[in-house]
C-alpha positions as CSV (number, residue, x, y, z in Angstrom):
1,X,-30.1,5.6,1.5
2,X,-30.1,8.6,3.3
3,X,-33.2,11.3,3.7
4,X,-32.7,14.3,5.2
5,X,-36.0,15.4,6.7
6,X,-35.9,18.9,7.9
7,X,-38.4,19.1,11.0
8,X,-38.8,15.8,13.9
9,X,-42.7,16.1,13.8
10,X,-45.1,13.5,13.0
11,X,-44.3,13.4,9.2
12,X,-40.7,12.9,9.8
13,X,-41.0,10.4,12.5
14,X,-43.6,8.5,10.6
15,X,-40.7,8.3,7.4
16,X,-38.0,7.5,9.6
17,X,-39.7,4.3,11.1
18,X,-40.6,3.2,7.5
19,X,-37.5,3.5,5.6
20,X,-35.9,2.1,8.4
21,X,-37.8,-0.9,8.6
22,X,-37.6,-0.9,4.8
23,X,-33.3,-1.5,6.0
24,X,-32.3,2.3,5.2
25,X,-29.7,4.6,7.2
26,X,-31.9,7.4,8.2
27,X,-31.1,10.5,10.2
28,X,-33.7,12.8,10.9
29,X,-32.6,16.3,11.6
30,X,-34.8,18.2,13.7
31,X,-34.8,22.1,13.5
32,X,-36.3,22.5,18.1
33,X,-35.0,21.1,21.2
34,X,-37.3,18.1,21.7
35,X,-40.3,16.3,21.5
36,X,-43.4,19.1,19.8
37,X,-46.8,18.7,19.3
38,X,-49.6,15.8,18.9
39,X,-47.8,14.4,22.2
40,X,-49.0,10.8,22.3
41,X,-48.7,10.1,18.6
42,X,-45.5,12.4,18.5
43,X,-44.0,10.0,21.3
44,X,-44.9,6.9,20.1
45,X,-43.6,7.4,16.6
46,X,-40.3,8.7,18.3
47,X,-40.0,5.5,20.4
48,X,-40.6,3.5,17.2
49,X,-38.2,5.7,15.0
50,X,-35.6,4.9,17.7
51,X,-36.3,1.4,18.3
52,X,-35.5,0.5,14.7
53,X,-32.6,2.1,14.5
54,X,-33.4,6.1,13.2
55,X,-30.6,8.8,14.2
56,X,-32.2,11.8,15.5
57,X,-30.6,15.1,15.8
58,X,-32.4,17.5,17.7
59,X,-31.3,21.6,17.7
60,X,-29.6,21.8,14.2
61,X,-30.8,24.2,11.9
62,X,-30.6,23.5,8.1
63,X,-29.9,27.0,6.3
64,X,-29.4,25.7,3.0
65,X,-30.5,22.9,0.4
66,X,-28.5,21.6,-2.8
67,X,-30.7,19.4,-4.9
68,X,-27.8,18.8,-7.4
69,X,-25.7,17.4,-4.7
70,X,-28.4,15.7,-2.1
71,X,-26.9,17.6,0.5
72,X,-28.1,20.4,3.7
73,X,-25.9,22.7,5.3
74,X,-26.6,23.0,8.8
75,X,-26.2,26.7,10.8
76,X,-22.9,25.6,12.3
77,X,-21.3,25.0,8.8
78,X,-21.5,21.5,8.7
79,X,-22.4,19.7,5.2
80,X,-24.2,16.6,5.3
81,X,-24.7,14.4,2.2
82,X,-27.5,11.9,1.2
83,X,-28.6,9.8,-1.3
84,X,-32.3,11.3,-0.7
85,X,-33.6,14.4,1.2
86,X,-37.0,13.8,2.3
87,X,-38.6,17.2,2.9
88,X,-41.2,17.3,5.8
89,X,-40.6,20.3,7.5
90,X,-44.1,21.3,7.4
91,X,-46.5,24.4,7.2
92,X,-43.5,26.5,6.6
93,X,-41.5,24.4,4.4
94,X,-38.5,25.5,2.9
95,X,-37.8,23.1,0.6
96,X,-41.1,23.1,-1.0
97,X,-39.9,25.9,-3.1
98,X,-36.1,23.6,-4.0
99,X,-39.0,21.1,-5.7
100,X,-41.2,23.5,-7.2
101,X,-39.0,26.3,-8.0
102,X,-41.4,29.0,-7.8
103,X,-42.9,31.1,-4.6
104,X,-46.5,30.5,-3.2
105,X,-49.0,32.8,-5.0
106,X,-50.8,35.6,-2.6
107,X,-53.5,34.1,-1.2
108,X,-57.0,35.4,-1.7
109,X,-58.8,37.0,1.5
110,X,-61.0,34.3,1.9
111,X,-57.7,31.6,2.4
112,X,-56.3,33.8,4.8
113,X,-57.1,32.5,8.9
114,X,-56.2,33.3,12.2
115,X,-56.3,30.4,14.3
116,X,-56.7,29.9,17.6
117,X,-56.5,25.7,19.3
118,X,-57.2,24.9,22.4
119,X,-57.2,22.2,25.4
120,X,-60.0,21.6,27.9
121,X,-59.7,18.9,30.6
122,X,-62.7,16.6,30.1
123,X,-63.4,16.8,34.2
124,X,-63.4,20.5,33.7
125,X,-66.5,19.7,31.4
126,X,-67.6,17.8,33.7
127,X,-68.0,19.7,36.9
128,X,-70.1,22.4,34.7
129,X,-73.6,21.5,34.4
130,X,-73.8,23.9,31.6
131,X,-70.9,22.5,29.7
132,X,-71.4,18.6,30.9
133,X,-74.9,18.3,28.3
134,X,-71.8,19.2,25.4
135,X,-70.1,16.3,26.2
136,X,-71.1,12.7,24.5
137,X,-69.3,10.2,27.2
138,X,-69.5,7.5,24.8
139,X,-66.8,9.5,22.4
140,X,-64.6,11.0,24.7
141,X,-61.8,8.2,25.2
142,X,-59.0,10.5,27.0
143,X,-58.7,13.1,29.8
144,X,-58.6,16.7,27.3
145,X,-61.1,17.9,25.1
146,X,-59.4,20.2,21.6
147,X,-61.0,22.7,19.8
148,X,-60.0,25.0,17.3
149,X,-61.6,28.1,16.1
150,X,-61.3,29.6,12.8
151,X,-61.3,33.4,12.0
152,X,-61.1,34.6,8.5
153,X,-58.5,37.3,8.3
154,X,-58.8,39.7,5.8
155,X,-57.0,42.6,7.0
156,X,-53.0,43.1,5.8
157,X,-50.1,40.9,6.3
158,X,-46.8,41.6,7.3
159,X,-43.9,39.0,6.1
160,X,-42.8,38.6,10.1
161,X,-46.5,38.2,11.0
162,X,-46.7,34.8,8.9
163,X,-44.4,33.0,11.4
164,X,-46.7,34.1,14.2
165,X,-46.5,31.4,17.2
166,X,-47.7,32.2,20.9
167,X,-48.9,30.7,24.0
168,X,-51.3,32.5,25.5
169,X,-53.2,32.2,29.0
170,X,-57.9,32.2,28.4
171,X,-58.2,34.8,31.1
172,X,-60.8,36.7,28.9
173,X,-62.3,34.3,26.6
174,X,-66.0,33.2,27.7
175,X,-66.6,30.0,30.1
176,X,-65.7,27.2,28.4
177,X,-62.6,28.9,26.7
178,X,-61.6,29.7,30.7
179,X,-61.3,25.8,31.0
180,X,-59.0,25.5,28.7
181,X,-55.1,25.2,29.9
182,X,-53.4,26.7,27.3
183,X,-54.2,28.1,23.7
184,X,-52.0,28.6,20.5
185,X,-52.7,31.0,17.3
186,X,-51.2,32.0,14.6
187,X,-51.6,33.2,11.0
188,X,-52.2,30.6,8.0
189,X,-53.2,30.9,4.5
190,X,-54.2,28.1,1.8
191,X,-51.9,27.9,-0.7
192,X,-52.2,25.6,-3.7
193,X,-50.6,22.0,-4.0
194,X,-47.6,22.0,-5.2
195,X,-47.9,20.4,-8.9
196,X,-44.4,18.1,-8.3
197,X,-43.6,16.3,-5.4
198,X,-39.8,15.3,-6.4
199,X,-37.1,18.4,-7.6
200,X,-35.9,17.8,-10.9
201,X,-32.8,15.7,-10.0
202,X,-34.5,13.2,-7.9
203,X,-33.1,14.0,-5.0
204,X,-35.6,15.8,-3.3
205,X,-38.9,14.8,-2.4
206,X,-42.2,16.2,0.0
207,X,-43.6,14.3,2.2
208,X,-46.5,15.2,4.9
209,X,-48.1,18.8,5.2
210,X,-45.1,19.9,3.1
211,X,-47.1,19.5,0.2
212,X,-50.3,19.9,1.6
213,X,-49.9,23.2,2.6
214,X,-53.8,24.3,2.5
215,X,-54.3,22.1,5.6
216,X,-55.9,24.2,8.5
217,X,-55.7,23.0,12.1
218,X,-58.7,20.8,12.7
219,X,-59.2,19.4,9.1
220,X,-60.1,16.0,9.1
221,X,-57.5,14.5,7.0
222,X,-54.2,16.2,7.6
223,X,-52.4,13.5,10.0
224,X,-54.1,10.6,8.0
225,X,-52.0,11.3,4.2
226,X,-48.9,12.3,6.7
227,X,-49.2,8.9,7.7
228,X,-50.0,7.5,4.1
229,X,-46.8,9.3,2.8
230,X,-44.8,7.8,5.5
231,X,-46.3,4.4,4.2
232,X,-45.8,4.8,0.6
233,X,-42.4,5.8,0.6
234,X,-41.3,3.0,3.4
235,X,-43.0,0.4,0.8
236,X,-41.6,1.3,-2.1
237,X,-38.0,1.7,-0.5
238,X,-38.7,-1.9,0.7
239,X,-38.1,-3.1,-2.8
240,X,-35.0,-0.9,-3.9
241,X,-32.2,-3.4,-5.0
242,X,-29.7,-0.3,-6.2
243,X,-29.3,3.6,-5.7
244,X,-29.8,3.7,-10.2
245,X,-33.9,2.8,-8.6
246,X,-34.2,6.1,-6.7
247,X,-35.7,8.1,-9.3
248,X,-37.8,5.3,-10.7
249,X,-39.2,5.0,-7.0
250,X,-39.9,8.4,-6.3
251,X,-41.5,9.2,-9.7
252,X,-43.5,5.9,-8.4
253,X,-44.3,7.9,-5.0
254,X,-45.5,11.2,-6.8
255,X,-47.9,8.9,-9.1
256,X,-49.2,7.3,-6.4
257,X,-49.4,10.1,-4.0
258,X,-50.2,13.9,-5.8
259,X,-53.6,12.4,-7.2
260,X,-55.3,11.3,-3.8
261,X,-53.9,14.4,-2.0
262,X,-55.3,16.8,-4.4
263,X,-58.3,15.2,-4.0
264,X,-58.3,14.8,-0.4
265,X,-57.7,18.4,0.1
266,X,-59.9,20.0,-2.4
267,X,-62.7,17.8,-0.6
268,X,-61.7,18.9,3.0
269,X,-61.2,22.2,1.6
270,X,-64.8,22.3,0.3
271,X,-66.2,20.8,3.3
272,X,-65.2,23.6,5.6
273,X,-66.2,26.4,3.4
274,X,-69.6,24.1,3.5
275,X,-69.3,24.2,7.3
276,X,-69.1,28.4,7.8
277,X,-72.1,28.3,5.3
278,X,-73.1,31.9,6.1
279,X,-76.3,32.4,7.3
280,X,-78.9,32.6,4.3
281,X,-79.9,29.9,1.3
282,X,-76.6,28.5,1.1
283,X,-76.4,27.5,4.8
284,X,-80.7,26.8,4.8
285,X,-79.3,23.9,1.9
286,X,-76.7,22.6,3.6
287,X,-78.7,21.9,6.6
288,X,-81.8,20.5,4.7
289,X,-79.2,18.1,2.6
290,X,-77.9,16.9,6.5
291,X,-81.2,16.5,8.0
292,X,-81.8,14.4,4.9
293,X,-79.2,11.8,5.6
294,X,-80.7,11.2,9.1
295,X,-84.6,11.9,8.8
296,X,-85.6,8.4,9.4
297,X,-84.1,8.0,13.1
298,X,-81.0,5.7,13.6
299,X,-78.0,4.6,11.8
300,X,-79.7,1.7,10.4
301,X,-83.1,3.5,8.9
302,X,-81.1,6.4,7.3
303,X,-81.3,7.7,3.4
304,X,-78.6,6.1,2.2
305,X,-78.8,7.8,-1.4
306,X,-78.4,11.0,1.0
307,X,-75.9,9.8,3.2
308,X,-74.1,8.9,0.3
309,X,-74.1,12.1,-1.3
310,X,-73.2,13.8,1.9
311,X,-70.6,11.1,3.1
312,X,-69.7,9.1,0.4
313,X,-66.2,10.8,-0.3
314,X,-65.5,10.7,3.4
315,X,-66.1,6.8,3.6
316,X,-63.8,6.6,0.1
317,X,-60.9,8.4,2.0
318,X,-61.2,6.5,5.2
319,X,-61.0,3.6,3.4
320,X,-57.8,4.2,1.6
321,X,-54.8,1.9,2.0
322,X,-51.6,3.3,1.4
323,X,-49.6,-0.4,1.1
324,X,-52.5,-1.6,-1.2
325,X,-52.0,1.3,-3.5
326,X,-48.0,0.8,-3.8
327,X,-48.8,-2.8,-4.4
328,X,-51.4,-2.0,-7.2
329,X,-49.0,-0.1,-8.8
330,X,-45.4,-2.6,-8.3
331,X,-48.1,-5.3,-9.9
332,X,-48.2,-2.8,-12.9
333,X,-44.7,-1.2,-13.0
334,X,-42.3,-3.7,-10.6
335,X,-40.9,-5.7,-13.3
336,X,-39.8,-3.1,-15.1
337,X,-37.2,-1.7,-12.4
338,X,-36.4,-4.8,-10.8
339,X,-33.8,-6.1,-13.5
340,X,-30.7,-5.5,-10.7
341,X,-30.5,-7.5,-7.6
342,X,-27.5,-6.7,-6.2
343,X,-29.2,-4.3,-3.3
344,X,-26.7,-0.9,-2.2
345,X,-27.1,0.1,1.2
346,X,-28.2,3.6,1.3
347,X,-29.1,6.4,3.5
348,X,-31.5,8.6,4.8
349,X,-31.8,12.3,6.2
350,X,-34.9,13.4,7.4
351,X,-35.3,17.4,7.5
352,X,-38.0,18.1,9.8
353,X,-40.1,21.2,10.6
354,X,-38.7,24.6,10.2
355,X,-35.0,25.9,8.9
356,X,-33.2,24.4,12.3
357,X,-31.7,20.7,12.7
358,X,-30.1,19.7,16.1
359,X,-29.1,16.6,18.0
């Protein structure tokens, strides 16, 4: 089986080390020159991809997508065919729009952001006896501190402002934004889940923040259902026994998958509005419902009817199991797709982020 993933991020990565183990041919084509972002997770995952076998192609760009034919056509005119495309070439996805066959609705002004992340050595902290009494030593397991900070944007657009990416040195932000080492920004907007996760034919399907585009920088979940998707679709693919099983599989992979991420994100997505309360009733209620949770001291004397209300969804989604889920539903569903044994070998392309693959 073949899945072309457009982008060699996390998402892709993740895939490629799942269908792999599952016994798939995967290449994963990868749009920049080398390793990107989330270092440590990003080079683990790329150790493991390789390790089990994944074909990675850094530098290629992908400028076009055939659903009827399972195929990409790289920048330099090459074709390259597959028995699946798995689309996780993130925020800026073009093949979310060969699934859903329809453009993003404007955002409103309120889903429009600037963003601005940042790094901050912990011993930087530390030296500062203003900025050390920020720091919890217990939590802080590595040698950089990240922030990101959130600016609602509501001013006009320009289509060449969307793909807005820079480095930037902290020469005039205030003291503890000097400490940082580098900082990133750019433009994003929420847009809507997609409402299909898999194109018509079955040969395409989303995977990671490809369709979970409303995902800001800094929300809680966004890595975690990259992973999940990763997960889901290396399980199922586990149990294919001929290529006729694709569509049965990924119609299995949108059942099991578009329900929790809708919810997942609508709940992240209400928690940060929650969070930039502005200042008035709505923000005096939010802090009165969190003072709740915690008015009797310690962990173990809270208000757990509270904490519950306040926390309970964030337990429920920490506690999800991606394998469990595909097993719950192979328990239901298996038999009914497992009536031929005689296992194809397929393979796997992996588009990653942005419109460029390269080796």
């Amino acid at each position: 089986m073949v899945v072309h993933r457009r982008g060699g991020g996390i998402s892709g990565l993740a895939t490629a080390t799942t269908l792999r183990k599952a016994g798939h041919e995967v290449l994963v084509l990868e749009k920049g020159g080398g390793k990107i972002k989330h270092k440590d997770l990003y080079t683990m995952l790329y150790q493991l991809a390789v390790k089990e076998g994944a074909k990675i192609r850094f530098n290629t760009c992908v400028t076009e997508v055939d659903s009827s034919t399972a195929s990409v056509t790289t920048e330099s005119g090459e074709t390259i065919f597959a028995d699946v495309i798995v689309g996780a070439d993130g925020y800026d996805s073009v093949l979310r729009q060969v699934v859903t066959d329809s453009e993003d609705e404007p955002p409103n002004a309120q889903d429009r952001h600037v963003i601005v992340t940042f790094t901050i050595p912990v011993h930087e902290m530390e030296s500062d006896g203003d900025l050390r009494e920020l720091l919890n030593l217990s939590e802080v397991g590595g040698k950089d501190l990240t922030a990101t900070i959130i600016h609602t944007y509501s001013g006009s657009l320009r289509p060449e402002q969307e793909d807005w990416s820079e480095n930037r040195t902290l020469e005039q932000l205030q003291k503890i934004l000097k400490r940082a080492t580098s900082v990133a920004s750019r433009f994003y907007y929420v847009r809507q889940p997609p409402d299909d996760f898999v194109c018509a034919n079955s040969r395409v399907v989303l995977a990671g923040d490809r369709h979970t585009p409303c995902w800001l920088p800094g929300s809680n979940h966004g890595v975690s259902l990259i992973m999940e998707d990763a997960q889901t679709l290396g399980s199922l693919f586990a149990r294919i026994r001929s290529r006729d099983q694709i569509s049965q599989l990924l119609t299995a992979y949108e059942e099991i998958r578009h329900p929790h991420c809708y919810e997942t994100q609508t709940w992240d997505y209400h928690q940060r509005l929650q969070m930039k309360a502005p200042v008035g009733p709505q923000q005096d209620g939010r802090d009165e419902l969190l003072r709740q949770t915690m008015a009797y001291g310690g962990w173990d004397h809270m208000d757990e009817a509270s904490f519950r209300l306040v926390w309970g969804m964030e337990l429920t989604l920490f506690a999800h199991d991606a394998t469990e889920k595909v097993e719950d539903w192979w328990g239901q569903y298996g038999a009914f797709i497992t009536r031929r044994h005689d296992r194809s070998s397929m393979e796997v392309s992996v588009l990653l982020a942005g419109t460029t693959i390269s080796e």
